[in-house]
N, C-alpha and C positions, 0 to 999 in steps of 0.2 A: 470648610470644604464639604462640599454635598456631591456624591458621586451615583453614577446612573443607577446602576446596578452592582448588588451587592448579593455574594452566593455566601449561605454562614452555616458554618459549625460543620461543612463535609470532610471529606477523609483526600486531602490533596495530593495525587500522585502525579509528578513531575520529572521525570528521570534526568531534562536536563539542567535542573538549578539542586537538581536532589534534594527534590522534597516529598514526604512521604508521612505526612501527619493530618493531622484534624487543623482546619486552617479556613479560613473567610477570605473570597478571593472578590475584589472593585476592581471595576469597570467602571469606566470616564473616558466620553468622548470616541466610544470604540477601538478602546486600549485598555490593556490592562494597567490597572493603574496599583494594587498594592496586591499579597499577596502574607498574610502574617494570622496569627494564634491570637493574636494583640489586637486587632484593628478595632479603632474606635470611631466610628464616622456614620453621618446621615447620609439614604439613599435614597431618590429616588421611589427604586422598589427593591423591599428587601424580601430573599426569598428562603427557606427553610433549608438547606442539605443535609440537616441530619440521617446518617444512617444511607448515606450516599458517598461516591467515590467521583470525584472533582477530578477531569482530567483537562490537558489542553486539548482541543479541537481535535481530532484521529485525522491521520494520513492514510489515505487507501493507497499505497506506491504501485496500485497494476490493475488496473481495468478500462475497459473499454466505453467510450462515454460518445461516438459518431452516431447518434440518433438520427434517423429518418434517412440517411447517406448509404450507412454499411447492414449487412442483414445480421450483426449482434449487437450494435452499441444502444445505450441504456441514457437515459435523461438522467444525469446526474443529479439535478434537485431534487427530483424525486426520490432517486435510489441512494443516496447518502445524508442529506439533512437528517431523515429521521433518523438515523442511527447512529448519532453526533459524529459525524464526517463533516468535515469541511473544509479537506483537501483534497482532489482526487488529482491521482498521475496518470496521463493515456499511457496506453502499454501498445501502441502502434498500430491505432485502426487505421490515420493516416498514412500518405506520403508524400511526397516532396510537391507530387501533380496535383496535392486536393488539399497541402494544408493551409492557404490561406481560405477558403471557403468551409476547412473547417474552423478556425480561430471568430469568423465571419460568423458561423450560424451554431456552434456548441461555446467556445472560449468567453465570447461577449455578451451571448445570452444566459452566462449560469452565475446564478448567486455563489456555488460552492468554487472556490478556487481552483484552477485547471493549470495543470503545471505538464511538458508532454513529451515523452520518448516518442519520436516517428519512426517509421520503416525504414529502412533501407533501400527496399524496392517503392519504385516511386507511386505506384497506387496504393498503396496501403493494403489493408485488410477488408476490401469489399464485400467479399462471399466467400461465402465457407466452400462456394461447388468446386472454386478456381482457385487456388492460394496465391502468395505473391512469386513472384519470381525473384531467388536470390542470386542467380546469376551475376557474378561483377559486373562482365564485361556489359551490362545493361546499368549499371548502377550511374548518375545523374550526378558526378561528386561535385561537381563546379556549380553547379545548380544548389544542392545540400547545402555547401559551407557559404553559399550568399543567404541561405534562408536564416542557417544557425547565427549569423554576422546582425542579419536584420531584426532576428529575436531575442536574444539573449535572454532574456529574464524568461523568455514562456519555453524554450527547445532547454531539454537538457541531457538529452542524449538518443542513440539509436539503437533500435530494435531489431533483432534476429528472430526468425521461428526456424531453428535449426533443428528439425524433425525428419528422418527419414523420405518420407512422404512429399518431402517440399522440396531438399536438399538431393537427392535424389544422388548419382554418382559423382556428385560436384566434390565430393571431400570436404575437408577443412578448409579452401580456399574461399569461401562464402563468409566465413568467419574471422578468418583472417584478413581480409581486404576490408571487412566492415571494422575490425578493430582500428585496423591505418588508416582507415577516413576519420577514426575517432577521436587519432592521436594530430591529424592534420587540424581537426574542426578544434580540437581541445577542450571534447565531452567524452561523455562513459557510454559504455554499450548492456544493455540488457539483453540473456541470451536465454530464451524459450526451450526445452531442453526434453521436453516429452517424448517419447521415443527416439533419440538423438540420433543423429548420422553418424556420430562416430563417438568413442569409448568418453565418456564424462570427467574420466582423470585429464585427458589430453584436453578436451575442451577447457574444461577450469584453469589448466599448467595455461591457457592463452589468454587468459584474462588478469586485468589489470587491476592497481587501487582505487576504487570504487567502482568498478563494473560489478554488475548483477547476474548474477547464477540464479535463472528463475522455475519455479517448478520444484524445488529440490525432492519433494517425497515422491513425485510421480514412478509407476511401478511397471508404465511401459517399454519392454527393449531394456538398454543399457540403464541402470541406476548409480546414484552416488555410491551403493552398498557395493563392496569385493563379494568373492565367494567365501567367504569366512562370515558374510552379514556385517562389518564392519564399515564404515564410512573409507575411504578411499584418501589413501596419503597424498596423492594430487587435490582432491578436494579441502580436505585440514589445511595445507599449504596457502591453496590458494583465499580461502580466510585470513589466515596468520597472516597476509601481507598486505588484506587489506579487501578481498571482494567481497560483497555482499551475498549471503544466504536468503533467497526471497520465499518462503515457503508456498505463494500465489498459488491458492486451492483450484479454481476453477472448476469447469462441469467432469473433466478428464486427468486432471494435471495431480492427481493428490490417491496415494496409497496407504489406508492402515497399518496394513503388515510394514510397508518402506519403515513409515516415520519412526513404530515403533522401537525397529531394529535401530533407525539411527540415533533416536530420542536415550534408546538405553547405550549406547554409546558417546553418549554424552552429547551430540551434534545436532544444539535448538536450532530455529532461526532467528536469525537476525531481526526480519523483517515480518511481517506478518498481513497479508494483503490478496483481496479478494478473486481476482480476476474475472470480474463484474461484467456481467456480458447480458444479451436476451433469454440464454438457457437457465442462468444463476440467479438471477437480482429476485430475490424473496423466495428459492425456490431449492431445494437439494440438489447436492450436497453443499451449498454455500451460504444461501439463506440470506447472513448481513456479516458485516465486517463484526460484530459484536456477537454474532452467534461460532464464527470463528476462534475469536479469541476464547471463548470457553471452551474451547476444545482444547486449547493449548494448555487452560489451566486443568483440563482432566487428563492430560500428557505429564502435568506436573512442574511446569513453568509457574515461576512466583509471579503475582500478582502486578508485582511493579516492573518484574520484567517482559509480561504481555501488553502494559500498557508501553512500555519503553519502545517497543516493537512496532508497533501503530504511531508512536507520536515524532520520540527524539533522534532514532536513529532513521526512519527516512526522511528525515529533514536534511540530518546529517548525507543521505545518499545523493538528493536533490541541487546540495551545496544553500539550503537555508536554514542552518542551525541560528538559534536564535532570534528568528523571526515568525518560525512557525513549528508547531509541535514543543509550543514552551508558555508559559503563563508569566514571563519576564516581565516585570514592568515597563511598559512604552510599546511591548508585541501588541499585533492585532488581538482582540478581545475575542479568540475563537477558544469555547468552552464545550466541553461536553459530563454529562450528569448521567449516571449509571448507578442502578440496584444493583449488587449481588445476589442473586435469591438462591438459596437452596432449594433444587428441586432435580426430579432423575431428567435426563435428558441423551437423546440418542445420534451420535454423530455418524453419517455417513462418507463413504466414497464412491467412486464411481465401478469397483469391482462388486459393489453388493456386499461390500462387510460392517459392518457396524462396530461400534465401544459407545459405551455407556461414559457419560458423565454427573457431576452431582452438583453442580453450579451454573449458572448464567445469568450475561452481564444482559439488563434490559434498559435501554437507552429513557432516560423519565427528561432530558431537554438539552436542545443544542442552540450553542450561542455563537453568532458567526459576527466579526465586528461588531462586537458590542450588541446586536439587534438578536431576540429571540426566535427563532428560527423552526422550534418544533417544542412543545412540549405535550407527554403524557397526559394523558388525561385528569390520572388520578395523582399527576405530581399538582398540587394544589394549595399546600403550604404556604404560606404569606405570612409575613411577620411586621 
């Protein structure tokens, strides 16, 4: 047996086969094909990972990817390859009116996998000058659940930006009508929560097992925290039974002080994902999905549990566990290769506060079905 590609001797973190050791991962046929301490086999090409951290391919679960359409979406080839992404989830540029000609001109032309929450309102997220309109009585639901029918495998749920600003004096009925078209289509709903329209315990108390509470540090208007600085017993609730925590930093969506407060009450997230737009993609406070996650390890998240966050659990949010964000044998061959370096490093937010950190993960090559896809310069190891 001679197998394509062979990664030897890196540090394999895996959350969902639980693996979390020094391990040689093959590739055959753009699959993973083994995954052991033990392997004995000729490749192809075999390449060095000593002294490297072997993951599955990262999930970005929220960003925006409508290049040349909408005035933020981001060329996803560009902006996730290099930084071993090789799943990215829309976080609802489209809608119902524009998503076949997005599937047409982002979905079909990107090497990185696009998996995609749409709007609600049927134009999506055109312009920032105009937002959408959450209005029910406009919402297009017979239109929606033939698109959701016709896509299965690429819709996997709908998106809310339930912000003051947008939501205006509609109330919770905006939110609530998007949940019942979610429970009709028999998807999840992801809900944008930055300055919320109304209190975040009520909002969460409305969500479901696997819907998405997205935003969670943001530090405008209502926050997860009580007046005590505490995380809010509707929000722990609505975890316990099963929603997802999306931490999705963005250029606005993310507070030092919040996460702190909620970080020392114990309330990580779940999820960890960029909200990738034209203001964000290589630029502060967001940078890369990888310069994220160092920040969560200077929050004090273990190592396996930030890469768990990116890989196995929004797989699990997605509903493809086991096909992606996993190095299982017979999964697609989507790899990523990461330094730890020590070095000081400054993480920002959008209030102008900084914290220091003392680590960061630097992406050295990502492998998407089996083909190499980016590598560092100076990763150059060959064995």
């Amino acid at each position: 047996m001679k197998v394509d590609l062979l990664l030897k001797g890196g540090h394999v973190i895996d959350r969902d086969q639980e693996i979390n050791e020094m391990a040689d991962v093959a590739v055959k046929d753009g699959r993973i094909w083994d995954v052991s301490s033990k392997l004995s086999v000729e490749a192809k090409e075999t390449i060095d990972a000593e002294g490297c951290i072997v993951s599955p391919g990262l999930i970005d679960n929220h960003l925006h990817m409508y290049a040349d359409a909408t005035d933020a979406g981001i060329d996803a080839n560009i902006g996730l390859l290099p930084n071993g992404v090789t799943t990215g989830v829309e976080g609802g540029s489209p809608g119902v009116a524009n998503y076949e000609q997005y599937r047409k001109t982002v979905i079909n032309q990107s090497r990185v996998r696009i998996k995609c929450y749409i709007s609600a309102a049927s134009t999506g997220m055109i312009t920032r000058k105009y937002p959408e309109n959450f209005n029910p009585d406009y919402f297009e639901r017979e239109r929606i659940c033939a698109l959701f029918k016709k896509y299965p495998d690429e819709l996997k749920g709908l998106k809310i930006r339930f912000s003051k600003p947008i939501i205006g004096e509609l109330g919770m009925r905006p939110l609530e009508e998007v949940v019942k078209l979610a429970d009709e289509i028999g998807c999840h709903v992801t809900v944008h929560i930055t300055n919320p329209a109304e209190d975040v315990g009520e909002i969460a108390r409305r969500l479901r097992p696997g819907d998405i509470l997205c935003h969670i540090y943001q530090g405008k208007g209502d926050t997860i925290l009580d007046e005590n600085d505490r995380v809010k017993p509707l929000v722990r609730e609505a975890r316990e039974r099963g929603v997802f925590m999306d931490a999705c930093n963005g250029a606005f969506n993310f507070s030092i002080d919040v996460a702190k407060k909620a970080i020392a009450d114990g309330f990580y997230p779940d999820i960890i994902s960029t909200d990738y737009n034209t203001m964000t993609m290589y630029h502060h406070p967001v940078i890369s999905l990888p310069y994220l996650m160092s920040k969560y390890l200077a929050f004090g998240m273990k190592v396996e549990d930030v890469f768990a966050a990116c890989t196995s659990t929004p797989a699990r949010a997605i509903g493809m566990s086991g096909e992606i964000g996993t190095l299982h044998p017979g999964a697609p061959a989507d790899i990523a290769v990461f330094r730890l370096e020590e070095r000081n490093v400054l993480f920002y937010d959008c209030h102008e506060n900084t914290m220091e950190g003392r680590q960061i993960l630097v992406p050295q090559m990502t492998v998407k079905d089996g083909c190499i896809m980016f590598r560092q310069v100076t990763f150059n190891k060959e064995l």
